[in-house]
Each structure stands twice: as C-alpha cells, then as structure tokens.
C-alpha positions as CSV (number, residue, x, y, z in Angstrom):
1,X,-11.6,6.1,-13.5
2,X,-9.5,7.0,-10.3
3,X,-5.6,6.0,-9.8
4,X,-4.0,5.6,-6.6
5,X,-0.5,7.5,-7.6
6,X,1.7,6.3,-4.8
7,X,5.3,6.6,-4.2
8,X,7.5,4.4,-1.4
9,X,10.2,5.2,0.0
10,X,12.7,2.5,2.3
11,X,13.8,4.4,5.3
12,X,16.2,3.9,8.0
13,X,15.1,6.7,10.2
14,X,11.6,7.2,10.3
15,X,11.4,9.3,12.9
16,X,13.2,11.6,11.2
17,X,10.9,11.6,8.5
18,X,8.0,11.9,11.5
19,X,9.6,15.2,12.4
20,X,9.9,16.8,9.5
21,X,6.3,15.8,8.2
22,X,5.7,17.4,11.5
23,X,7.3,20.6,10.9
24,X,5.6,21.0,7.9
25,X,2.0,20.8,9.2
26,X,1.1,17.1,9.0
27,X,-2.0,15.5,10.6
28,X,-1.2,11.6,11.9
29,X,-3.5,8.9,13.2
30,X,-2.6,6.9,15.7
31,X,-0.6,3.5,15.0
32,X,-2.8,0.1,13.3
33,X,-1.5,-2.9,12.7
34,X,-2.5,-4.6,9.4
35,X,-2.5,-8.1,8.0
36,X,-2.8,-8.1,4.4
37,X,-3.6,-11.7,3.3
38,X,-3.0,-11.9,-0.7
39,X,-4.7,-14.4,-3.0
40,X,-3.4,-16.3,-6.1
41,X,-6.1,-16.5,-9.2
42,X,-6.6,-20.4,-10.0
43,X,-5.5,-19.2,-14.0
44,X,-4.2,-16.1,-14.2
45,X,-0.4,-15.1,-12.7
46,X,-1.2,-12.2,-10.8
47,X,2.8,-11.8,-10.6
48,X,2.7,-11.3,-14.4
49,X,-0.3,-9.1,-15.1
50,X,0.9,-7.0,-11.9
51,X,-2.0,-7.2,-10.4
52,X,-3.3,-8.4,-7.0
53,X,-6.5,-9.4,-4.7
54,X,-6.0,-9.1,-0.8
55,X,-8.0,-9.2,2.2
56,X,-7.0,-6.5,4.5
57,X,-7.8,-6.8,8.0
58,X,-7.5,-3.6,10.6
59,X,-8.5,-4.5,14.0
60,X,-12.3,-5.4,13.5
61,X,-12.2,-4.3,10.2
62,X,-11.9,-6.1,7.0
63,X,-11.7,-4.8,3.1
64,X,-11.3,-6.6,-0.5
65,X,-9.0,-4.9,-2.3
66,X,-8.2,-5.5,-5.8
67,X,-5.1,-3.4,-7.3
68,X,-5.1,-3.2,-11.4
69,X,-1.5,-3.1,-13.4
70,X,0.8,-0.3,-12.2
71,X,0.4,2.4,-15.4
72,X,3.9,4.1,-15.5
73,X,7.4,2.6,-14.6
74,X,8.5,5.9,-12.6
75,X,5.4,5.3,-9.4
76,X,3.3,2.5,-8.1
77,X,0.2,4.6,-9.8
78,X,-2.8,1.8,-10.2
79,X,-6.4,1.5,-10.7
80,X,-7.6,0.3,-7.0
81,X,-10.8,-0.6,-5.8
82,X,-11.8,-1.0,-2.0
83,X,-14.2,-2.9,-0.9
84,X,-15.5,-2.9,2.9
85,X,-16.9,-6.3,4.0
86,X,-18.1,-7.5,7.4
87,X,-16.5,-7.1,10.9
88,X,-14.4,-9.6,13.1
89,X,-12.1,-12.3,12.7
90,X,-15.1,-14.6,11.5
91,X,-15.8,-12.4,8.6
92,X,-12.6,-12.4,7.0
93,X,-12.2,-16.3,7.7
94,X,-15.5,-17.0,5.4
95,X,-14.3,-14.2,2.3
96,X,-11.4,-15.9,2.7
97,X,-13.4,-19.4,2.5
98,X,-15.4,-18.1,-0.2
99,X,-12.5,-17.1,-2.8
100,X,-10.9,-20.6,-1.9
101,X,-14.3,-22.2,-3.1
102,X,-13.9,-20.0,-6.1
103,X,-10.0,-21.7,-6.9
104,X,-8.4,-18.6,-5.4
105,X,-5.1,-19.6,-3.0
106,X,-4.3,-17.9,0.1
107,X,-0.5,-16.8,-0.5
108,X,2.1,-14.9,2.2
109,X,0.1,-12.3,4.5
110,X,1.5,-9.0,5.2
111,X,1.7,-7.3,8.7
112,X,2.6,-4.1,9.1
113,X,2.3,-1.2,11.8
114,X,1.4,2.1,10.0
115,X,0.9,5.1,11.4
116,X,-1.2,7.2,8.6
117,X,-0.4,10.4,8.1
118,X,-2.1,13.6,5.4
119,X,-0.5,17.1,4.7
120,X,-2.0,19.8,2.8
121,X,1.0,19.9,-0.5
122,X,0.7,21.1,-4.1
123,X,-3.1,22.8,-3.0
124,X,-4.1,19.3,-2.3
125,X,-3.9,16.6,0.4
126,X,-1.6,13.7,0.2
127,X,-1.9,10.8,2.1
128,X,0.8,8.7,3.6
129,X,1.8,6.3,5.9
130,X,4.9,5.3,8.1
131,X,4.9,1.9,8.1
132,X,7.1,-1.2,10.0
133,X,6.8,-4.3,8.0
134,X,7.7,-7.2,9.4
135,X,10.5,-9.0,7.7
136,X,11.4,-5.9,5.7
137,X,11.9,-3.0,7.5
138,X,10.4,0.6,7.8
139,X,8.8,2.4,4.6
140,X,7.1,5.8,3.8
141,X,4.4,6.1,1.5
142,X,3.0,9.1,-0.5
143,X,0.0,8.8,-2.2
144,X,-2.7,10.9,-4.1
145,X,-5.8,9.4,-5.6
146,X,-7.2,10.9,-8.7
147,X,-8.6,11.1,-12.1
148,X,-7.5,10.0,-14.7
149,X,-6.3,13.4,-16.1
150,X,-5.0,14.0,-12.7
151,X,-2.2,11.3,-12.6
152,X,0.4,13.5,-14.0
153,X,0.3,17.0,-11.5
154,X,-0.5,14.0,-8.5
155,X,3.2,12.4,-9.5
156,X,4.9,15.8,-9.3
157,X,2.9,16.7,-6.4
158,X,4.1,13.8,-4.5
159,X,8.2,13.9,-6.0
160,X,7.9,17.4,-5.0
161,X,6.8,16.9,-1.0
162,X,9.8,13.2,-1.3
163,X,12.4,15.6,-2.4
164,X,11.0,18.0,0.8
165,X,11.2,15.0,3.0
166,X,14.5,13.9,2.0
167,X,13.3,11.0,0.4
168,X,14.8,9.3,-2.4
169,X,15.3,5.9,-4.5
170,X,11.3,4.5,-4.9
171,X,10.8,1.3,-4.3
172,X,8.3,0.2,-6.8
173,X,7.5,-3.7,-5.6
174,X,4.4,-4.7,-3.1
175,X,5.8,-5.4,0.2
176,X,4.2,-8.8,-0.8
177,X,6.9,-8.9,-3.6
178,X,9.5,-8.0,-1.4
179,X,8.7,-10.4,0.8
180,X,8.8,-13.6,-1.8
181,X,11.8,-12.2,-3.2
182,X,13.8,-13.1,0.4
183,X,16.2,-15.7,-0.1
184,X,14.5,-17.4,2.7
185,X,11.0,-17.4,0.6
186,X,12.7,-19.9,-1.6
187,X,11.6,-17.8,-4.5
C-alpha cells in the first residue's frame, strides 16, 4: 500500500519560500488553477472517518480522488488513490451527475492557484506545491509518496527540508476543512 506523507505549511511570504526552494535547486511548473469539488457520502460522515471523495478539475483535466484516514497525528500522511477520468467541463459535470445518482452531495469546492514544485532532499524527490487558496490564504506543501515501510524516513525527510525552508507550525486540516470552519460557513 502507498501513503501520501504530506506536510502544510500557512505562509505569509511565499515568495520567500519560492527563493529559497530556488537556491536550493528546485524544479517548478508553471502556475494551474484547480477547483476541487468535494462530495458528502449519503451514510457515512466523511468529517468523522477523516476521509474524503473529490473531483479535481485542472484546466481540461479531471481526476477522482479518494483520500483514506490520515495514519499519524504529527502529518497529513494518507492512503490516496487517483483516479484520471475524461476531459472538459462536460466530463466532470456527468461524474459529478453520476455520484449524485449514487446519494453522494456536492459540498464547498476548492480553488486554488498552485504552482508545483520537486527538489531532490534526503536522496529522494519531494514534491510540493505553493498554493493561493481562495478564502484562505497562501500555503506550502511537502509531500513524499511511499510504502508502507517508507512512511517514517518520508516524515523526517520532509521536517528536515520545512526546518530548511523556514517552515514551521503544520497545518493538518483540508483546505476544505478550513474553509467550513469560517465563521461565515455557518459551521
């Protein structure tokens, strides 16, 4: 079984964070935005089991993801599994049709700019991303995916390159969590 270990960080200066990643060797993409439309199961609480089914939509492309239970309390480290579906704006209207026929809700969406970013750390690559959420602010995530037996060295690997970056005090909610936790959610 793989785990996504992931760590976020809130940031005020991001482009801060951009230059030191820089100095440090760090590949980036060019900016996406993404809108991140989360579903409610008709029976289960996904807010209680921690888990949660999305449809993530990048440009022309769209993905089902489902994200298991975080497994620690220190990182955001979950089973996730990524599924590519068809192209366009059509496309992720009829998945989105489809798990409302099967008693799924559509819930807050989530739109973001990232700017995805890997650096060679540790012997491995991490992945992260510098991301403007609307609503919220701007964010930097570190993540590794790995095996199971892997989790452990990926969480160092990953508090070792934060502590690098100057980053400190994880934020272990969804950006979907933050967002319903606003006063102005009504939640």
């Amino acid at each position: 079984m793989r785990y996504e270990v992931e760590n976020k960080f809130p940031v005020a200066d991001i482009g801060a964070v951009e230059k030191k990643l820089s100095s440090l060797g760090a590949d980036f993409k060019d900016a996406v935005t993404q809108v991140d439309t989360y579903f409610a199961h008709p029976i289960v609480d996904y807010h209680k089991t921690d888990e949660a089914l999305r449809i993530r939509s990048v440009g022309d492309n769209n993905f089902l993801t489902y994200k298991g239970p975080k497994i620690d309390t220190e990182t955001k480290t979950r089973r996730e599994i990524d599924l590519p579906v068809g192209s366009g704006v059509a496309a992720a209207r009829e998945l989105s049709e489809i798990l409302s026929a099967l008693g799924f809700r559509a819930m807050q969406a989530v739109v973001k700019r990232r700017r995805e970013v890997s650096i060679e750390h540790g012997g491995i690559t991490i992945t992260g991303a510098l991301d403007e959420v609307d609503g919220l602010g701007t964010f930097v995530e570190l993540e590794i995916v790995a095996d199971a037996g892997q989790v452990e060295p990926a969480k160092a690997n990953i508090a070792e390159l934060a502590g690098r970056l100057g980053l400190s005090n994880p934020e272990r909610r969804s950006y979907l969590e933050l967002l319903l936790e606003k006063p102005e959610a009504g939640m």
